[in-house]
BALOBA-1460 file (C-alpha; in Angstrom, 3 decimals):
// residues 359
<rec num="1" residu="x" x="9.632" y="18.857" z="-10.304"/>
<rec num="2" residu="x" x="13.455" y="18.349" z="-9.763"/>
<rec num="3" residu="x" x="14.730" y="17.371" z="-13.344"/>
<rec num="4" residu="x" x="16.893" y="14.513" z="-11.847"/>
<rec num="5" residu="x" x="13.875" y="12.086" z="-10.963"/>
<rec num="6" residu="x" x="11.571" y="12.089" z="-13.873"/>
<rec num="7" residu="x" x="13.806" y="10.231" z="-16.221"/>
<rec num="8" residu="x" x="14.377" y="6.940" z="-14.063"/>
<rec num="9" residu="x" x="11.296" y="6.385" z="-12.672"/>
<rec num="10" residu="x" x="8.961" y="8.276" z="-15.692"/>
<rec num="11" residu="x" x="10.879" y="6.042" z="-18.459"/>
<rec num="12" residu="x" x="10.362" y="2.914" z="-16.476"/>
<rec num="13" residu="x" x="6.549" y="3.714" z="-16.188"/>
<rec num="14" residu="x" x="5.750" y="4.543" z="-19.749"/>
<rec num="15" residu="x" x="8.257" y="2.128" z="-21.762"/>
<rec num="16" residu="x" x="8.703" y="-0.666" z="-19.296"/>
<rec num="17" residu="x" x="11.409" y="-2.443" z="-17.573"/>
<rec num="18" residu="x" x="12.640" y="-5.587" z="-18.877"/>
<rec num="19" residu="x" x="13.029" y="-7.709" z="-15.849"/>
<rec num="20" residu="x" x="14.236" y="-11.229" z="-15.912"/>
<rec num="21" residu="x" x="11.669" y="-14.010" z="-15.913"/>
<rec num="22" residu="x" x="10.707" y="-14.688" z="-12.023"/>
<rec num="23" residu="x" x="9.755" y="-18.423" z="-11.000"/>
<rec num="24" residu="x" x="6.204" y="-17.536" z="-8.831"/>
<rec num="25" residu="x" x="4.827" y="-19.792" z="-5.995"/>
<rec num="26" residu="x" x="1.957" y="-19.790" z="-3.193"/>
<rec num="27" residu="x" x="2.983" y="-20.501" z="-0.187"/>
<rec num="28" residu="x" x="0.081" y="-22.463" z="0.117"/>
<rec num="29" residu="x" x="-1.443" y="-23.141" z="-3.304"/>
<rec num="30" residu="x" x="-1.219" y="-23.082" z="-7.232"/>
<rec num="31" residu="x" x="-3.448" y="-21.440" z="-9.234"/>
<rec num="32" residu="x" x="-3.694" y="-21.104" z="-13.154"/>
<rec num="33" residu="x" x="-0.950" y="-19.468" z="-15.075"/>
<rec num="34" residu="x" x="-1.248" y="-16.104" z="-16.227"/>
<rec num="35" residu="x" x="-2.964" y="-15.029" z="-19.732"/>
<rec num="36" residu="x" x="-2.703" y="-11.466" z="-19.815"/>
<rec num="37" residu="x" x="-0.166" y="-10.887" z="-22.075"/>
<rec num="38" residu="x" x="2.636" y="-10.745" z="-19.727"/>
<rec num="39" residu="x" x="1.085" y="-8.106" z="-17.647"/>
<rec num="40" residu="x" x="2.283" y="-8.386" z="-14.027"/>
<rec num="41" residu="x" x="5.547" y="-10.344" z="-15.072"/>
<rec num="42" residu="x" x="7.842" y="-8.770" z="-17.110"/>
<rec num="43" residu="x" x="7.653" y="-5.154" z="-16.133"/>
<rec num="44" residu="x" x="5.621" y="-2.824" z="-14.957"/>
<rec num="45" residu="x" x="3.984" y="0.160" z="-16.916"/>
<rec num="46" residu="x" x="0.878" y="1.902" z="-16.546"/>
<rec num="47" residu="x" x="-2.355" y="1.532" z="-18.736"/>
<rec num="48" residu="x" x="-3.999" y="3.465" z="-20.926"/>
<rec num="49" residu="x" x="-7.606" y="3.925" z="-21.541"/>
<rec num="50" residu="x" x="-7.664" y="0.912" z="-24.456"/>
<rec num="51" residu="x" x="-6.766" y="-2.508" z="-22.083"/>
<rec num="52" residu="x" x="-8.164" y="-4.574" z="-24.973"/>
<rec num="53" residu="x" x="-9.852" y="-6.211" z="-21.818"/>
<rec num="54" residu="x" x="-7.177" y="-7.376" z="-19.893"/>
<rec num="55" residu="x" x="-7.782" y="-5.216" z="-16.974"/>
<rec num="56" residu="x" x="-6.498" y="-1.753" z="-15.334"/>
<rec num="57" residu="x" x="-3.187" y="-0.784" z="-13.862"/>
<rec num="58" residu="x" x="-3.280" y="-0.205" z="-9.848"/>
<rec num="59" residu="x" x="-0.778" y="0.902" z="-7.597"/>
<rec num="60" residu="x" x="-0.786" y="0.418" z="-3.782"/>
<rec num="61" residu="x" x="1.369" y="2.076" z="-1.485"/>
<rec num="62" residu="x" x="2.012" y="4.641" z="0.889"/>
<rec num="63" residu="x" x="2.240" y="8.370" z="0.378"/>
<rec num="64" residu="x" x="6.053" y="9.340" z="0.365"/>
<rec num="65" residu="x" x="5.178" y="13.114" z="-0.253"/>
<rec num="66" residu="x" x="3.448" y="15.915" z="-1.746"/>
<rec num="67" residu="x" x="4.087" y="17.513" z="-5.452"/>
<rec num="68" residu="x" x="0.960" y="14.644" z="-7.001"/>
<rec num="69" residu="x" x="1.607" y="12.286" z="-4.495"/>
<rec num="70" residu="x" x="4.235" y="9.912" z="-4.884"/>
<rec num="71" residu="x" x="3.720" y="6.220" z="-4.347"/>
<rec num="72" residu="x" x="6.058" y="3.491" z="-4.698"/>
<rec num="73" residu="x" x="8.162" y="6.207" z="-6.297"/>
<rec num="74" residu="x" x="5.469" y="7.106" z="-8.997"/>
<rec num="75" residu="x" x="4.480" y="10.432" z="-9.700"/>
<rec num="76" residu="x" x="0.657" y="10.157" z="-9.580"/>
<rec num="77" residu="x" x="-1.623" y="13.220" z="-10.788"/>
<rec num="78" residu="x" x="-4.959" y="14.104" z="-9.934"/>
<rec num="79" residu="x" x="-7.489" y="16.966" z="-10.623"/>
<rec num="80" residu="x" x="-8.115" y="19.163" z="-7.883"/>
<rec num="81" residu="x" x="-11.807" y="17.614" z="-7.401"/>
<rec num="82" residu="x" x="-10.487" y="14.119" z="-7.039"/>
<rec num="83" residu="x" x="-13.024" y="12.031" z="-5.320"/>
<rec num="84" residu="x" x="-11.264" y="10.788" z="-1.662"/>
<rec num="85" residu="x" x="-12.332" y="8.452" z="0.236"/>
<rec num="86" residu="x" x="-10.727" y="7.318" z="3.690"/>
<rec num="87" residu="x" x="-12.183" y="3.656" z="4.648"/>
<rec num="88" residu="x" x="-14.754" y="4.035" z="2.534"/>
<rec num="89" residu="x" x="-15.827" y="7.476" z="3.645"/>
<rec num="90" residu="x" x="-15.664" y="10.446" z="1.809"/>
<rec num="91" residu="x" x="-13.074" y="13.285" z="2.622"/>
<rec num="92" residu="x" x="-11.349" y="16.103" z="0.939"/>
<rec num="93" residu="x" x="-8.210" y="15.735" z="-0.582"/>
<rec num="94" residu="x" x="-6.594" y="18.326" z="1.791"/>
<rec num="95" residu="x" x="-7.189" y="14.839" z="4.406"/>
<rec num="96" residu="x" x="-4.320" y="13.142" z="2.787"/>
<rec num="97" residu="x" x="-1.000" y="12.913" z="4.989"/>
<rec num="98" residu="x" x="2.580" y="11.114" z="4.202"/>
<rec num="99" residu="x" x="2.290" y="7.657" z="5.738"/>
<rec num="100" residu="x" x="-1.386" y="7.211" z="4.258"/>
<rec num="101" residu="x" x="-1.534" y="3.840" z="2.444"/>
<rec num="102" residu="x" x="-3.449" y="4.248" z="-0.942"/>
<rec num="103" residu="x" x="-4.955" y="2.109" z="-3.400"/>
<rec num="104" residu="x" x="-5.491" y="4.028" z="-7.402"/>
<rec num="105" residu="x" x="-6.504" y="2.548" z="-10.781"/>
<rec num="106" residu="x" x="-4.216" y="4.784" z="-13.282"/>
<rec num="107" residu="x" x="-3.699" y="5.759" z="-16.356"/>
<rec num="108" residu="x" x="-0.641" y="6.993" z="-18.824"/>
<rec num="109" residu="x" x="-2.130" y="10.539" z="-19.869"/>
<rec num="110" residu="x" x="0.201" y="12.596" z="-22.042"/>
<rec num="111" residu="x" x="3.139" y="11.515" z="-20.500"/>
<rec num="112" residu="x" x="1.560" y="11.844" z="-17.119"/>
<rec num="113" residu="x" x="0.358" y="8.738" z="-14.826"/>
<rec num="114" residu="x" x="-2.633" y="9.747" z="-13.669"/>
<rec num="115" residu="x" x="-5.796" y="8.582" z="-11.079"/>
<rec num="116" residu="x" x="-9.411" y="9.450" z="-11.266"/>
<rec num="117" residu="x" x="-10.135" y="8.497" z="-7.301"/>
<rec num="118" residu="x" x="-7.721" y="8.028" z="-4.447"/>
<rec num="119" residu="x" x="-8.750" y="5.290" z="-1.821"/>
<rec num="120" residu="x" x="-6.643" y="5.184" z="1.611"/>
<rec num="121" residu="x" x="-6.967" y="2.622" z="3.498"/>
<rec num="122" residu="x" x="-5.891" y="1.298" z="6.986"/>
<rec num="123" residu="x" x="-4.656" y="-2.084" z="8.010"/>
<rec num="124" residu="x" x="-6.704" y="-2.372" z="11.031"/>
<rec num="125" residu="x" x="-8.651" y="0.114" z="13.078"/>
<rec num="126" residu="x" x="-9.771" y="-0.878" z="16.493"/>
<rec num="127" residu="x" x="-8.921" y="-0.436" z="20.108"/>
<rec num="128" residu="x" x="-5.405" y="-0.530" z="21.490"/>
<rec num="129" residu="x" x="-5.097" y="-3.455" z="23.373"/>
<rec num="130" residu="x" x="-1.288" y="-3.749" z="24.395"/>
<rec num="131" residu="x" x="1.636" y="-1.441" z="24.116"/>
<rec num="132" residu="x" x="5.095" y="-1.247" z="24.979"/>
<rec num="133" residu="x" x="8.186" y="0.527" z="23.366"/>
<rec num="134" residu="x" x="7.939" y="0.287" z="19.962"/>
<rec num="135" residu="x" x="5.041" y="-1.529" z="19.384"/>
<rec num="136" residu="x" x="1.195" y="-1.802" z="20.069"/>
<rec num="137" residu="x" x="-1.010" y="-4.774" z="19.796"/>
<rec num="138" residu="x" x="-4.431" y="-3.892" z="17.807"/>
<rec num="139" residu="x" x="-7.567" y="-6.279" z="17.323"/>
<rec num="140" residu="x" x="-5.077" y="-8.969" z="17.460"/>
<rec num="141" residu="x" x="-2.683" y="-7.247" z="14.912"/>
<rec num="142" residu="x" x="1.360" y="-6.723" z="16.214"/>
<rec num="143" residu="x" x="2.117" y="-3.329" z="14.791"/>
<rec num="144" residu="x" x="5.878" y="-2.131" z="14.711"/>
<rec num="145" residu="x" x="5.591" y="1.432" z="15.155"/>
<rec num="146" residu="x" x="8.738" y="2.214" z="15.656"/>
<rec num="147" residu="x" x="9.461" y="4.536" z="12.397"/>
<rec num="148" residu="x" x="5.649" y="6.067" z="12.481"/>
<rec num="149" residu="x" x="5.283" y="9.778" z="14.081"/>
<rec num="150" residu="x" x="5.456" y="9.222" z="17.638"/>
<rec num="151" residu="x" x="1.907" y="10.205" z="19.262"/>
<rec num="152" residu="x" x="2.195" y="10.782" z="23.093"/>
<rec num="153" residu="x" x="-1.625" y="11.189" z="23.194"/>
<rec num="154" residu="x" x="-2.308" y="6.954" z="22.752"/>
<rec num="155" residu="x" x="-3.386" y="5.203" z="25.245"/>
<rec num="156" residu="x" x="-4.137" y="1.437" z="25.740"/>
<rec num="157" residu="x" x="-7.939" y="1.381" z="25.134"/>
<rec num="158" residu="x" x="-7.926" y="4.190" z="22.467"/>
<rec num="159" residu="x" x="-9.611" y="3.716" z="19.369"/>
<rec num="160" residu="x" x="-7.078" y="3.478" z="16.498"/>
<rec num="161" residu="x" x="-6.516" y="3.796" z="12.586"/>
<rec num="162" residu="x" x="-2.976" y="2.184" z="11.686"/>
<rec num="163" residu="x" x="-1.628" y="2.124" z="8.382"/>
<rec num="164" residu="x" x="1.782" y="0.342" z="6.990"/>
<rec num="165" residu="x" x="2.599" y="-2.574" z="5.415"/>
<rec num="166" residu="x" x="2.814" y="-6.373" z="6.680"/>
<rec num="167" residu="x" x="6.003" y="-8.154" z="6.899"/>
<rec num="168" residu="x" x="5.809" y="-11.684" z="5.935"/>
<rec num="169" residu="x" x="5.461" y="-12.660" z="9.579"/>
<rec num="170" residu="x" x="2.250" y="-10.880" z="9.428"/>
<rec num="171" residu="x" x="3.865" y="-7.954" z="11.405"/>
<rec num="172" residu="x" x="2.331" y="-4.506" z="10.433"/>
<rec num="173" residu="x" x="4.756" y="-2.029" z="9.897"/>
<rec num="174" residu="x" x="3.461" y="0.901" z="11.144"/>
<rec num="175" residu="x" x="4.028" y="4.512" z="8.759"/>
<rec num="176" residu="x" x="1.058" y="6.492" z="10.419"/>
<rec num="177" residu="x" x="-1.372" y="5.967" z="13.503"/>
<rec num="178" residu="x" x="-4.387" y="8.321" z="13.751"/>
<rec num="179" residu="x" x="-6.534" y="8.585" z="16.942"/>
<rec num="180" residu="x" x="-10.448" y="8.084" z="15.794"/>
<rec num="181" residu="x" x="-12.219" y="8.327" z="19.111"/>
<rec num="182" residu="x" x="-16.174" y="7.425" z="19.126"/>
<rec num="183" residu="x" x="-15.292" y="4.989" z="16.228"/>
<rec num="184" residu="x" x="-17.791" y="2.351" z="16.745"/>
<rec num="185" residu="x" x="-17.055" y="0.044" z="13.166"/>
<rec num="186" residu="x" x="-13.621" y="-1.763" z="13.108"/>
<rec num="187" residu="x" x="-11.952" y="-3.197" z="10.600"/>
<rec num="188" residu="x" x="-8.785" y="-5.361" z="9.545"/>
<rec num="189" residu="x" x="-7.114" y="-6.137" z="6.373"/>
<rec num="190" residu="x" x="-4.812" y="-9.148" z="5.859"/>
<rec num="191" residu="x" x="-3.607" y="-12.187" z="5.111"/>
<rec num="192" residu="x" x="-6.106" y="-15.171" z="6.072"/>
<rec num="193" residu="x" x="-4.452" y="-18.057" z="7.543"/>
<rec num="194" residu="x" x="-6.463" y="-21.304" z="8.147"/>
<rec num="195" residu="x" x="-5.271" y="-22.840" z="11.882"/>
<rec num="196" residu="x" x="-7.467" y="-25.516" z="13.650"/>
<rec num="197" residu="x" x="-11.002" y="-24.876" z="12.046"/>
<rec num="198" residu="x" x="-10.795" y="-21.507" z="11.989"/>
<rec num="199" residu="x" x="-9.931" y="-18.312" z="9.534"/>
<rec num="200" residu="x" x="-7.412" y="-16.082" z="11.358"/>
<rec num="201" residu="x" x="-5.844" y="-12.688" z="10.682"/>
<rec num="202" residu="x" x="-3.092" y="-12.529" z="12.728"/>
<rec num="203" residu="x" x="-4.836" y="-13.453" z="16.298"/>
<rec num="204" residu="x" x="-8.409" y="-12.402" z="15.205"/>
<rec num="205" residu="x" x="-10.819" y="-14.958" z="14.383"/>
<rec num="206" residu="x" x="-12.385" y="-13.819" z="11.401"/>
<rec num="207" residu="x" x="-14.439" y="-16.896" z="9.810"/>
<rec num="208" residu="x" x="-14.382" y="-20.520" z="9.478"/>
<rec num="209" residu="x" x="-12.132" y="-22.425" z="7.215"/>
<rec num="210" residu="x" x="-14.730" y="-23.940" z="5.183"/>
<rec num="211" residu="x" x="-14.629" y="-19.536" z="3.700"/>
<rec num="212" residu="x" x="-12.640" y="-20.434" z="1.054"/>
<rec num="213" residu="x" x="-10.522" y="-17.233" z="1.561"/>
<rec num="214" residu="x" x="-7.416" y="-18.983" z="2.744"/>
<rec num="215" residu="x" x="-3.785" y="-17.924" z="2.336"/>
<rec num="216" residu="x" x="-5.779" y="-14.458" z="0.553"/>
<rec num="217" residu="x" x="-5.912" y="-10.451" z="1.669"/>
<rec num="218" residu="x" x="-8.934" y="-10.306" z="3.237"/>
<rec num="219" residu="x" x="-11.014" y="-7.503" z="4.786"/>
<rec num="220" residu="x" x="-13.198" y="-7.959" z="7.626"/>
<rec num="221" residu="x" x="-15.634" y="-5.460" z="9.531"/>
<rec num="222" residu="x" x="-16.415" y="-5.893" z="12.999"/>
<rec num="223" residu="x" x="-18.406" y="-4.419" z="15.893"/>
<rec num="224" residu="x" x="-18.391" y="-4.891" z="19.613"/>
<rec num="225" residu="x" x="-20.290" y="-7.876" z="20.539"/>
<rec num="226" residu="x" x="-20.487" y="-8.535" z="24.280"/>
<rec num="227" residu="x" x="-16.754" y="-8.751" z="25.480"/>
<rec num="228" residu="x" x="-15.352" y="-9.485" z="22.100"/>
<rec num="229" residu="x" x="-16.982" y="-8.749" z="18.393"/>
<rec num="230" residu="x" x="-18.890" y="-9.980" z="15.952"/>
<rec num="231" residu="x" x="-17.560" y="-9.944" z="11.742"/>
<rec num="232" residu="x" x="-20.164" y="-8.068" z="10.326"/>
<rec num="233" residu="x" x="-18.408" y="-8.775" z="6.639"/>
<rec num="234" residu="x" x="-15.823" y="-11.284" z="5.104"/>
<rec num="235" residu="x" x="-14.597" y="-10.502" z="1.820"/>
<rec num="236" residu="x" x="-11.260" y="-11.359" z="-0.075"/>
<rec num="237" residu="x" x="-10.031" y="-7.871" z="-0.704"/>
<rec num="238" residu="x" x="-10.249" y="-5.943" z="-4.105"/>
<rec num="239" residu="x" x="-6.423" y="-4.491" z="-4.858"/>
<rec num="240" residu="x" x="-8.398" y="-1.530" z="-5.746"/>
<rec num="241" residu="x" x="-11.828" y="-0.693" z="-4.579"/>
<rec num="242" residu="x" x="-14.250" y="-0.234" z="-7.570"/>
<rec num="243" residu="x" x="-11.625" y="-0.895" z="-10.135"/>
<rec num="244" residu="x" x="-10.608" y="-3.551" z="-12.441"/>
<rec num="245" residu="x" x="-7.185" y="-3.742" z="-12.684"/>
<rec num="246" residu="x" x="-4.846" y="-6.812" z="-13.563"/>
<rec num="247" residu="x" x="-1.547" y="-5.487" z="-12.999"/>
<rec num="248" residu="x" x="-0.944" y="-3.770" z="-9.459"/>
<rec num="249" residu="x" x="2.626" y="-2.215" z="-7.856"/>
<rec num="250" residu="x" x="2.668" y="-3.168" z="-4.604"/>
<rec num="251" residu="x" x="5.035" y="-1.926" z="-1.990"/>
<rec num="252" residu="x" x="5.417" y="-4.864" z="0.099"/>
<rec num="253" residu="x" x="8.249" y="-6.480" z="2.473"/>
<rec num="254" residu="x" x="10.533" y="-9.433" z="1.403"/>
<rec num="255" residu="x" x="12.492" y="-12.084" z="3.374"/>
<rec num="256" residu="x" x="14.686" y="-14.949" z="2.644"/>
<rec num="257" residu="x" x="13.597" y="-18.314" z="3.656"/>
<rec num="258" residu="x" x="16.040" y="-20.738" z="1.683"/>
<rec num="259" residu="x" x="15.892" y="-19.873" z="-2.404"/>
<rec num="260" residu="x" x="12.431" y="-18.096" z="-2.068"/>
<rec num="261" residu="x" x="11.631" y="-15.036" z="-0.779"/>
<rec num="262" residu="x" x="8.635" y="-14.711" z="1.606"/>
<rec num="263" residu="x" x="6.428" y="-11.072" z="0.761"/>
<rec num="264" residu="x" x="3.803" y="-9.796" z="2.796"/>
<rec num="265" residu="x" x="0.985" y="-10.071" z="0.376"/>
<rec num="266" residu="x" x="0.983" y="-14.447" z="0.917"/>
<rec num="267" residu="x" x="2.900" y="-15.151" z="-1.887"/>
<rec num="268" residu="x" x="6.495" y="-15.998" z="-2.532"/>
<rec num="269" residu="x" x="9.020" y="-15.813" z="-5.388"/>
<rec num="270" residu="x" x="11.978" y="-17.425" z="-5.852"/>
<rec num="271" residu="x" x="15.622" y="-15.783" z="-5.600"/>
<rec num="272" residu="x" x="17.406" y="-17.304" z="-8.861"/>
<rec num="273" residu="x" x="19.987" y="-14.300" z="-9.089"/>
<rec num="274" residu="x" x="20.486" y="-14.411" z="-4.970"/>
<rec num="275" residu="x" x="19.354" y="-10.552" z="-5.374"/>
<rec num="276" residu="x" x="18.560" y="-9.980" z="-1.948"/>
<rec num="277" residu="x" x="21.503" y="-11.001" z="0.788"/>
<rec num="278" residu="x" x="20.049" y="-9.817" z="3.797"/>
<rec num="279" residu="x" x="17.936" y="-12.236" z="6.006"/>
<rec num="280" residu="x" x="16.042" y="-9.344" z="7.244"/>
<rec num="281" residu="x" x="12.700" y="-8.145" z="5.816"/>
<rec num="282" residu="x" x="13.250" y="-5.793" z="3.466"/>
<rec num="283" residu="x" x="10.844" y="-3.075" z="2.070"/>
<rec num="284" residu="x" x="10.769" y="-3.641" z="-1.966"/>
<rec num="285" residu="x" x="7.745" y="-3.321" z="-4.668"/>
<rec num="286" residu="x" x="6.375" y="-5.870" z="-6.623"/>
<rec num="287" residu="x" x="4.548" y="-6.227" z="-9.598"/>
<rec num="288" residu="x" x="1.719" y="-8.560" z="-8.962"/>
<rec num="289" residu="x" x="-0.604" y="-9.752" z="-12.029"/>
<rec num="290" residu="x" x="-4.147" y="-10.481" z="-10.997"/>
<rec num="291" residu="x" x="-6.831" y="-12.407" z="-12.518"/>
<rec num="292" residu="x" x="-10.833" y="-11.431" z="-13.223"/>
<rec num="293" residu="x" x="-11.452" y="-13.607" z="-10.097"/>
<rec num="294" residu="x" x="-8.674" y="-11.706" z="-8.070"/>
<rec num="295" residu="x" x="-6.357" y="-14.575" z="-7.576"/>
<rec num="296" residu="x" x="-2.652" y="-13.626" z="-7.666"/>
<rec num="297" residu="x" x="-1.494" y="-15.350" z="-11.071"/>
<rec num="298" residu="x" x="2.305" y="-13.956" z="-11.432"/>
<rec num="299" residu="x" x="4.656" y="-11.799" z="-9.619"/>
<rec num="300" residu="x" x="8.093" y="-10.302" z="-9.800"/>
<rec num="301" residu="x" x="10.221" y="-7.894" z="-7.946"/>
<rec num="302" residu="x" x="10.795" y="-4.445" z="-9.751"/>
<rec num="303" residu="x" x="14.297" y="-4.580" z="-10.966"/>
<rec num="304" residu="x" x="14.046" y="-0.658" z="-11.856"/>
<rec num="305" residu="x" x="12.720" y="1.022" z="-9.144"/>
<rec num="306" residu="x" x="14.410" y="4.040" z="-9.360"/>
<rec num="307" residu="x" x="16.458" y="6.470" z="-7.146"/>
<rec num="308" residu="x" x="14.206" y="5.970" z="-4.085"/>
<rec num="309" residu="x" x="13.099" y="2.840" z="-4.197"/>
<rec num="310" residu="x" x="12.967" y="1.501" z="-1.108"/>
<rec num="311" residu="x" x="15.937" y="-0.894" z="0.350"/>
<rec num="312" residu="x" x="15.744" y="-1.226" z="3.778"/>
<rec num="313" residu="x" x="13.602" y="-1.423" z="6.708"/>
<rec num="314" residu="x" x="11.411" y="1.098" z="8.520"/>
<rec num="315" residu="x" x="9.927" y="3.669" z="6.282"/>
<rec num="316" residu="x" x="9.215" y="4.205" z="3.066"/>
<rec num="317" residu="x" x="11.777" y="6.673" z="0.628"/>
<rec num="318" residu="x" x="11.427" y="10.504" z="1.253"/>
<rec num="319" residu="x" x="12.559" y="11.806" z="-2.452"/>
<rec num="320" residu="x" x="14.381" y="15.151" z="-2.151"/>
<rec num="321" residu="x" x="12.342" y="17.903" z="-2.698"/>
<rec num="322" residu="x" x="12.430" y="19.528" z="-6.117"/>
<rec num="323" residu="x" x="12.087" y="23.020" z="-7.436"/>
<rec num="324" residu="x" x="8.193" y="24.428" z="-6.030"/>
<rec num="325" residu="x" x="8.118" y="20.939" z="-4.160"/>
<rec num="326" residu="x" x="8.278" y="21.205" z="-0.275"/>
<rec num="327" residu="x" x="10.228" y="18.079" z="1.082"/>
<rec num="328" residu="x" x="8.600" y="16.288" z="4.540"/>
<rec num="329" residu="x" x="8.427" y="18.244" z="7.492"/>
<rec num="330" residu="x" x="9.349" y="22.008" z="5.155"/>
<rec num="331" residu="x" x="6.694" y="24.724" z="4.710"/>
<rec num="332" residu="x" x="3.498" y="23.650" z="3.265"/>
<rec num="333" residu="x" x="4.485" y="20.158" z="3.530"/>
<rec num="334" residu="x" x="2.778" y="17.484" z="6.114"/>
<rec num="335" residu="x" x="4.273" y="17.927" z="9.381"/>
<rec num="336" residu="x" x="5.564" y="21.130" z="8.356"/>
<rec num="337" residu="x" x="4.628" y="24.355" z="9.312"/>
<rec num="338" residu="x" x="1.098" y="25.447" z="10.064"/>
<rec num="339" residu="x" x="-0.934" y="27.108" z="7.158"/>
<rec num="340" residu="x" x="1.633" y="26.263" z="4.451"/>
<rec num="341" residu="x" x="3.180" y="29.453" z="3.248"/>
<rec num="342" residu="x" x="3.473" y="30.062" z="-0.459"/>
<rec num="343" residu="x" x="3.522" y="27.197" z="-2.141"/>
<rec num="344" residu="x" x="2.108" y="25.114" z="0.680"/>
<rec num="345" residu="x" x="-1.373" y="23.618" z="-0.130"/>
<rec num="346" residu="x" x="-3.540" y="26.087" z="-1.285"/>
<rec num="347" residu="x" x="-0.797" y="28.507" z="-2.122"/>
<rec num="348" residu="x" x="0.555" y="29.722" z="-4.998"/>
<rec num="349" residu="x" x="2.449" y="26.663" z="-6.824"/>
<rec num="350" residu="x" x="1.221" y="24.598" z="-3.871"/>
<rec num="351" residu="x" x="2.541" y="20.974" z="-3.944"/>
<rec num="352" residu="x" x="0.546" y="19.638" z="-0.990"/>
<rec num="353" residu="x" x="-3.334" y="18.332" z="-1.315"/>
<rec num="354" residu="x" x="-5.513" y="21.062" z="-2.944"/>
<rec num="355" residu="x" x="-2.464" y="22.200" z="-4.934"/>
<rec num="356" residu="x" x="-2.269" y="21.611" z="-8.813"/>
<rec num="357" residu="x" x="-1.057" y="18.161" z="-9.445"/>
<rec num="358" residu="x" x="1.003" y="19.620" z="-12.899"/>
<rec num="359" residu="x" x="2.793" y="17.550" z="-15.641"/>
């Protein structure tokens, strides 16, 4: 690994970042304050194996490259048997791609942060119901994929997997779209917003408003149901599938409206240094505490991010590759060049999936 990124981002993980305390709102709601110790508000740093408790540490994010895989500009290791699982079935970890969102429970392991099991995870999957330049309309979903790898191949009508990240306008920002043809289960994660009776995700109808999952990430499965579909499940979304954790990195978009600024997760914080200028939405992580019921109870915006975080819109950072790590589109990286090449995955000193995941 190139010797210039693991001090920033490494130090920050293991010792902390002392942030400045962060006023938190709902944009629709209070809840109770926080009790875990100041997990999820004044830094972020990831567990270890004794959480007296309080809960796990969880990142989720999307793939930025190879080498581990890097997520919201974390280093995250993995044994070469790592359970995978794409939607909630099971793959091999050569499956993973840059512009995969994933969801891990980690650990700090001699100086290393490391994940047991890697969930990806789409935004929505489901036919393509409108498309123009730029942009394609999905069970209801507006997806910007404007900065995604351009696909020729999709067609309105085709079954789709998208994955990105929401602006606060509900707006999925598109860094991958994979074709899944015969797919017959859909799905849609998102923010639930309560509008004349009903539960929506952007325009899907997903439940009543008497579901108590308002103004929360939910995740629905559907199926075809005569000339629309039927919600097979309703559920408010775990941060991490099959993990308790209490402290999560998300990678997120922000936007000014007046002194707060609007995220993509439902929640809001407010802008007491005037950090953020722009009136755009702007990619940024966040460190979002979570309670045993999985209500949002603080959050904060990572103050020190690193030398990649991410500070504008469109994609997320590509770090520069270092030494024996293939940068996007080189040999042995994703979108690079077929069968990897020494040091592609596989190889000798591989970086990519199925190559060792080293200190």
């Amino acid at each position: 690994m190139g010797g210039r990124m693991r001090p920033t981002r490494r130090s920050f993980l293991m010792l902390g970042a002392a942030m400045p305390a962060v006023l938190f709102s709902f944009l629709a709601r209070a809840t109770e304050p926080s009790k875990d110790q100041g997990i999820g508000g004044t830094g972020w740093t990831a567990g270890t194996d004794n959480d007296n408790g309080i809960g796990g540490t969880g990142i989720v994010g999307t793939i930025q490259r190879f080498g581990s895989i890097f997520v919201n500009d974390v280093r995250v290791a993995y044994d070469a048997d790592v359970p995978v699982w794409v939607d909630d079935a099971p793959v091999t970890i050569s499956s993973l791609k840059v512009g995969h969102v994933v969801r891990v429970a980690v650990t700090e392991e001699a100086g290393r942060v490391v994940t047991r099991v890697i969930h990806v995870t789409s935004e929505v999957v489901g036919p393509v119901e409108w498309m123009s330049a730029g942009s394609i309309r999905v069970l209801g979903q507006s997806v910007d994929i404007g900065a995604a790898p351009n696909d020729p191949t999709i067609r309105k009508g085709d079954i789709v997997a998208v994955y990105g990240i929401r602006r606060p306008d509900g707006t999925i920002v598109a860094s991958l779209v994979e074709a899944r043809p015969g797919e017959t289960h859909f799905l849609v994660r998102g923010v639930a917003a309560a509008r004349s009776g009903s539960l929506l995700v952007g325009r899907l109808k997903v439940g009543p408003k008497s579901s108590g999952l308002a103004n929360r990430r939910v995740h629905a499965r559907l199926a075809k149901a005569g000339g629309g579909y039927s919600v097979v499940s309703l559920e408010a979304e775990a941060p991490v599938p099959q993990a308790d954790v209490a402290s999560v990195l998300y990678e997120t978009f922000l936007q000014r409206m007046g002194r707060r600024l609007v995220s993509g997760l439902g929640v809001a914080i407010v802008d007491r240094d005037g950090s953020l200028k722009s009136s755009d939405a702007m990619r940024v992580f966040l460190t979002v505490g979570i309670d045993h019921a999985g209500n949002i109870v603080s959050a904060s915006r990572d103050r020190n991010p690193g030398m990649n975080a991410p500070s504008q819109p469109g994609m997320p950072s590509q770090p520069p590759a270092g030494p024996g790590m293939p940068g996007p589109g080189a040999p042995g990286a994703p979108n690079g060049q077929p069968n990897g090449g020494s040091g592609g995955p596989g190889g000798p000193g591989g970086s990519g999936p199925g190559g060792p995941s080293g200190p």
